[in-house]
C-alpha positions in Angstrom: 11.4 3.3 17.9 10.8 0.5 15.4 12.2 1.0 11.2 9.6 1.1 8.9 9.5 0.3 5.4 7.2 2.0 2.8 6.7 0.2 -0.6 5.8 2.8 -3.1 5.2 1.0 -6.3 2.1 0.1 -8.8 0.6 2.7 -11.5 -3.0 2.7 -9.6 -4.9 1.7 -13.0 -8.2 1.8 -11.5 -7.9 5.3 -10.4 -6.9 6.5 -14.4 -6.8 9.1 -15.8 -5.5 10.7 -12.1 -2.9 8.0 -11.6 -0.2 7.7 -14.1 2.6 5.1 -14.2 4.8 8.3 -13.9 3.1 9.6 -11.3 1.2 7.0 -9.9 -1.8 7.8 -6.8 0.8 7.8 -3.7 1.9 11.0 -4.8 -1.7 12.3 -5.3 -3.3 14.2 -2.6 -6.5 11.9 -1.8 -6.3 12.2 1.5 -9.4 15.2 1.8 -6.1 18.0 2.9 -3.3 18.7 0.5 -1.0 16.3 1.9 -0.3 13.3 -0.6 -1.2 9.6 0.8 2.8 9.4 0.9 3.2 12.3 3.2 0.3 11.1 5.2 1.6 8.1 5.3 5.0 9.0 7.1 3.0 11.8 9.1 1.2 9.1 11.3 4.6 7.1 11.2 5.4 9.9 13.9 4.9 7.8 17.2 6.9 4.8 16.1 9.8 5.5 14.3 12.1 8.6 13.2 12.9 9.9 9.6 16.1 8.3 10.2 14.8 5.3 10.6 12.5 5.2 8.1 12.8 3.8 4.3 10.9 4.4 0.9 11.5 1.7 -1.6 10.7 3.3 -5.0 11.4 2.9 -8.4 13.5 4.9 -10.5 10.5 6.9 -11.8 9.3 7.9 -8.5 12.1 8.5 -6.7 12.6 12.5 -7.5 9.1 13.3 -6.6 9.3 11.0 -3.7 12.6 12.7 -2.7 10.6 16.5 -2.9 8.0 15.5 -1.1 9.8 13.9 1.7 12.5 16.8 2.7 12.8 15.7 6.1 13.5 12.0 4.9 17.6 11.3 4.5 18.2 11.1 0.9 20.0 7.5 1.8 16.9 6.4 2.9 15.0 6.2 -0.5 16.2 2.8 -2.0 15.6 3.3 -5.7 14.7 0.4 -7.6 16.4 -0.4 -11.0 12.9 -2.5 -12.1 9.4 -3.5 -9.9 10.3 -6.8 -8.8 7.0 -7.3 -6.7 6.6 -6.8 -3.3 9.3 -9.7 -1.7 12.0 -8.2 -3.4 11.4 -4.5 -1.8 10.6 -5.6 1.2 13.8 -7.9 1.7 15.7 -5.8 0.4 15.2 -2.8 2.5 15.0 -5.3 5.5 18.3 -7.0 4.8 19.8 -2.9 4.3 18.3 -2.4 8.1 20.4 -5.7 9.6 22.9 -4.6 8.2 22.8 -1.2 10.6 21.0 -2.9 13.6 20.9 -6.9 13.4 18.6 -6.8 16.1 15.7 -4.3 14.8 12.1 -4.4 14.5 10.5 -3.4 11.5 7.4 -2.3 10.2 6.5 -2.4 6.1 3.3 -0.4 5.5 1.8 0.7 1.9 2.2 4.1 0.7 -0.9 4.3 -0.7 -3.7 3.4 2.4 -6.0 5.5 4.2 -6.3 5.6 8.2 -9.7 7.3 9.3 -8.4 6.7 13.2 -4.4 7.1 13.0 -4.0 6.8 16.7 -5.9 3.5 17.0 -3.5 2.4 14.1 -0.7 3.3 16.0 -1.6 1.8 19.2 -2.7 -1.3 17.0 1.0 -1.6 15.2 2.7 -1.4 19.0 0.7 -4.9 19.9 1.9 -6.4 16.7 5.2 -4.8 17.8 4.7 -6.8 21.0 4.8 -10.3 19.1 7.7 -9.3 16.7 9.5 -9.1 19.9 9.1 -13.4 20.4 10.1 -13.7 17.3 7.2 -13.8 15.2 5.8 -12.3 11.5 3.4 -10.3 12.4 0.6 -8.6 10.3 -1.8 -6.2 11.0 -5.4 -7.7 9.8 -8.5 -5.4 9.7 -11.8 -6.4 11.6 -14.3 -6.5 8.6 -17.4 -4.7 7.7 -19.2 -6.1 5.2 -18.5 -9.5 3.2 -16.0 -7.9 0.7 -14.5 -9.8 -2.2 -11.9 -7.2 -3.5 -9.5 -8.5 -0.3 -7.6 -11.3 0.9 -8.1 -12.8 4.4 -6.2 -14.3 7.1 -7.5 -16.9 8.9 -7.0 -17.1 12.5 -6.5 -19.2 15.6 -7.9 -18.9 19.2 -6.3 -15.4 20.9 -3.2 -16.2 22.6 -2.7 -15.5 26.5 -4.6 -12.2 27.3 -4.0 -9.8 24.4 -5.4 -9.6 20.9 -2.8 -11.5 19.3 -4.3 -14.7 17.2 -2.3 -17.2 15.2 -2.4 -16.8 11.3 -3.5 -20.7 10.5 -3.6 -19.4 6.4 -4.0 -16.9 4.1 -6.5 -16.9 1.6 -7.5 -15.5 -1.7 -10.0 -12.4 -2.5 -13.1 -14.8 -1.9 -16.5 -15.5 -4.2 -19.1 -13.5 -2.4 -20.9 -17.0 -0.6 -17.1 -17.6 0.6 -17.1 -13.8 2.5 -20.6 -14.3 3.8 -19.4 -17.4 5.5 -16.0 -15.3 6.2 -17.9 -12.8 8.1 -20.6 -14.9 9.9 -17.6 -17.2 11.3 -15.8 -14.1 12.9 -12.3 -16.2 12.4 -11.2 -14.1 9.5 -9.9 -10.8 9.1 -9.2 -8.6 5.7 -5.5 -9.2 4.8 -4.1 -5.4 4.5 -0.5 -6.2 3.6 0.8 -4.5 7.0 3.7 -6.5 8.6 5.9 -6.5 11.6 8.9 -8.8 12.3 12.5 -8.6 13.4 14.3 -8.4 10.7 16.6 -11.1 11.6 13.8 -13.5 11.8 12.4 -12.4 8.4 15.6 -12.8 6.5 15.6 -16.0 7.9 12.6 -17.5 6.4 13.2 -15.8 3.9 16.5 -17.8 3.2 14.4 -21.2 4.5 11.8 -20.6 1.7 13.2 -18.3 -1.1 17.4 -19.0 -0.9 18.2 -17.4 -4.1 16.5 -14.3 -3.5 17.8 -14.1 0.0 21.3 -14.9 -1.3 20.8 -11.5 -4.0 19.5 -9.1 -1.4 22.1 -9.6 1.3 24.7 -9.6 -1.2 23.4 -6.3 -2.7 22.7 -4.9 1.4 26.6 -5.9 2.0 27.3 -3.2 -1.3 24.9 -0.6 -0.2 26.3 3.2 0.1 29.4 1.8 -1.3 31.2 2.1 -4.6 29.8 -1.6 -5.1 26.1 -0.5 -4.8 25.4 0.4 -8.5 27.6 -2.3 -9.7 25.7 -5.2 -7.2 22.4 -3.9 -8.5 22.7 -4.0 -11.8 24.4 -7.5 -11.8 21.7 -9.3 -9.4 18.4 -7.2 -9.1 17.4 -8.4 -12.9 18.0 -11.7 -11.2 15.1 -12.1 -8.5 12.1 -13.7 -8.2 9.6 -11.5 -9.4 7.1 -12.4 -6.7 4.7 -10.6 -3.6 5.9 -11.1 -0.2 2.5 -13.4 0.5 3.6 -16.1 -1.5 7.1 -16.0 -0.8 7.5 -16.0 3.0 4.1 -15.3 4.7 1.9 -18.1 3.4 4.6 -20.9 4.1 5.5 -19.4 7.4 1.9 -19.7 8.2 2.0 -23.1 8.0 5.2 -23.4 10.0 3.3 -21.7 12.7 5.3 -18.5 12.6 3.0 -15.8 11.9 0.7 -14.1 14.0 -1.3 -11.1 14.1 -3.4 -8.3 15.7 -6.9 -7.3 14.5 -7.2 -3.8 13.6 -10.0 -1.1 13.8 -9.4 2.3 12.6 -11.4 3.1 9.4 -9.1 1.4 6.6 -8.8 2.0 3.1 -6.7 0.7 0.3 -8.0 3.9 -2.3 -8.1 1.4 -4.7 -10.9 3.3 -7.2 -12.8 6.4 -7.7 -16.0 5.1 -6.0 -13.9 4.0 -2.5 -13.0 7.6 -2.7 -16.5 8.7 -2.9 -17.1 6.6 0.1 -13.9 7.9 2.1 -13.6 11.4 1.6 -15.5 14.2 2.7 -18.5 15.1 1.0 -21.0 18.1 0.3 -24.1 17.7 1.4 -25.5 15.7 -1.6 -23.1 12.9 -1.3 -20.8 14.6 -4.0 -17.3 14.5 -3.7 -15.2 17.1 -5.3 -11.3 16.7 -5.3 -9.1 19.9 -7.3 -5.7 19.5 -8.6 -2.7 22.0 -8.6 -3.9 24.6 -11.4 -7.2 26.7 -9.9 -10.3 24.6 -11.3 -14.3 25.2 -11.1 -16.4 22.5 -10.4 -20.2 23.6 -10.9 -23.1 20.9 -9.4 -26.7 21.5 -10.3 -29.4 19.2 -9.0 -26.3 16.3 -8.4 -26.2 14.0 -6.5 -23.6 10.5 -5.2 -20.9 12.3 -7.6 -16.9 11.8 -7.6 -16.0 14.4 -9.5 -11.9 15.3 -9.9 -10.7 18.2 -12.0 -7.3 18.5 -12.9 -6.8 20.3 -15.9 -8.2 24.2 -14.9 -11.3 23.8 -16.9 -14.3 24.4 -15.4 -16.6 21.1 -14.7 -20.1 21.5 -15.0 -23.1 19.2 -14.1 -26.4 18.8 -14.4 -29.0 16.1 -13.1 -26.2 13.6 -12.4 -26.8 10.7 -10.4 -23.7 9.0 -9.0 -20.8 8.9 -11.4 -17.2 9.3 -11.4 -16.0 12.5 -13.3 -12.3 12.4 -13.7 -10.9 15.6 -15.7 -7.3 15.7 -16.5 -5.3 18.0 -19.3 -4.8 15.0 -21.8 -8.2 12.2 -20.7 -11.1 12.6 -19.5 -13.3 9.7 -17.6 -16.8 9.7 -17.3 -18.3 6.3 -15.4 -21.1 4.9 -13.4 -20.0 4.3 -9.9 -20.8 1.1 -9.8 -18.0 0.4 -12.7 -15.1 1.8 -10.7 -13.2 -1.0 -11.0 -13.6 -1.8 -14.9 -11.9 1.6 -14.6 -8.4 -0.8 -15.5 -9.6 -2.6 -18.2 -9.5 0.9 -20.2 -6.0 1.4 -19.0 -5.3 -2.0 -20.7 -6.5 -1.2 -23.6 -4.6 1.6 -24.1 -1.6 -0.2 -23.5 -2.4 -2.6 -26.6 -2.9 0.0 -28.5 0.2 1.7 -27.8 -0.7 4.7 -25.9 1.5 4.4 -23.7 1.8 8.3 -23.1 -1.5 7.8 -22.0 -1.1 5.5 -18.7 
């Protein structure tokens, strides 16, 4: 049984008006079943770990509903965090809390908000990576691609070592122009960077303290205080303090180089949920390509002559339409979205807007 981490952070702007900075889309049931991506999230966690030995980093805003939706999660085990510090500081900070309990232990960090068509692939593909944790090595869990997609990062990857599936990671690389993932894809050398990792702890904490020293000095000083009377106090003093930056560029890119990360390729029906139109392509749909998610309060959707159409209705209202052709609906009590599809992802650009304005009751 490994620990595992869950970073659950970020408003989800390109899935506004559904996802809220208050109650942001891991919380959301997009999963096609009622559970949330959160609770589906630990659910396939099952075969590798325990609730005790698994974390939710959170921020303070989150951390009630996480704590509700997670009953069978120790209430110790959701670390709260004061302000979003980026991915490096969660991660480090849980994993410096975990060597404090077990100096020795494996752990896992995977994203609350992901979808996993083939959860026992997953897990079978997260015990390999488990494999080269074990020699010491950052591991991460790339996906196989499927198409020459420029909303990702990539790894790119050495020769397979020995007789498994385990490659070097020579470098990580930005989200790609869409010549660059052509070339990605035809080379078969790079894999879709998913933000999955695997490490001991010990030998993450110390590249951590080779490449980032200050921010490795702040979270072992604020592990040594944790479930003490010192934890609010250490928190308050030196969270405000850290380098506000993701985990990639602090530790994983510059291991890389070292030579000290590795990982397994993965191929179990992905998804990062990151707009309305990857849930049209995800979830289950009738048998005109429309794809109908309802919210809490009892809501009508009505389709006429429809077709390629994400429609989610939140507010009880009945949604009717006619003659549509691929669009995003998105019906909640205060907003209402109406796009193309093919916008999903200017989706955030309204959401920034909004903020400029002021509105900030609205994201």
């Amino acid at each position: 049984m490994i620990y595992v981490v869950i970073p659950a952070g970020g408003s989800g702007t390109r899935l506004w008006p559904l996802s809220r900075a208050g109650h942001p889309k891991f919380l959301h049931p997009l999963t096609g079943t009622t559970a949330s991506l959160l609770q589906a999230t630990v659910e396939r966690l099952g075969p590798l770990t325990t609730p005790a030995r698994t974390m939710v980093v959170t921020g303070a805003a989150h951390a009630a509903a996480v704590a509700r939706q997670l009953t069978g999660l120790p209430e110790e085990n959701i670390l709260v965090e004061p302000s979003p510090r980026d991915s490096c500081a969660a991660i480090a900070l849980a994993a410096a809390v975990i060597a404090v309990r077990d100096p020795d232990a494996v752990m896992g960090s995977f994203a609350a908000d992901h979808l996993i068509g083939d959860p026992q692939r997953w897990v079978a593909t997260v015990q390999e990576a488990v494999r080269g944790a074990e020699q010491g090595l950052l591991m991460t869990v790339g996906i196989t691609p499927t198409r020459p997609e420029t909303g990702y990062g990539y790894l790119q990857t050495g020769e397979p070592v020995g007789d498994g599936s385990l490659r070097p990671v020579v470098e990580f690389k930005e989200k790609p122009s869409a010549e660059v993932a052509e070339a990605y894809l035809r080379s078969g050398r790079y894999l879709w960077n998913a933000g999955m990792f695997v490490w001991r702890v010990s030998a993450f904490l110390a590249e951590l303290a080779r490449q980032q020293p200050a921010l490795h000095a702040g979270v072992t000083t604020i592990a040594a205080a944790w479930g003490t009377d010192e934890q609010d106090e250490a928190l308050g003093a030196i969270w405000p303090t850290l380098t506000k930056i993701s985990v990639d560029y602090a530790v994983m890119e510059g291991a890389a180089s070292a030579g000290r990360v590795a990982t397994v390729p993965g191929d179990f029906r992905w998804n990062d949920v990151g707009d309305f139109h990857t849930l049209g392509e995800v979830l289950p749909a009738d048998a005109d390509g429309n794809v109908v998610l309802g919210g809490d309060v009892k809501a009508e959707v009505l389709l006429r002559d429809t077709s390629g159409t994400v429609v989610v209705s939140q507010s009880g209202r009945l949604v009717a339409g006619i003659g549509l052709r691929d669009l995003i609906v998105v019906d909640t009590p205060d907003a209402v979205l109406v796009c193309p599809r093919d916008r999903a992802q200017d989706v955030k650009s309204i959401v920034d807007e909004l903020k400029a304005r002021g509105e900030e009751k609205l994201v």
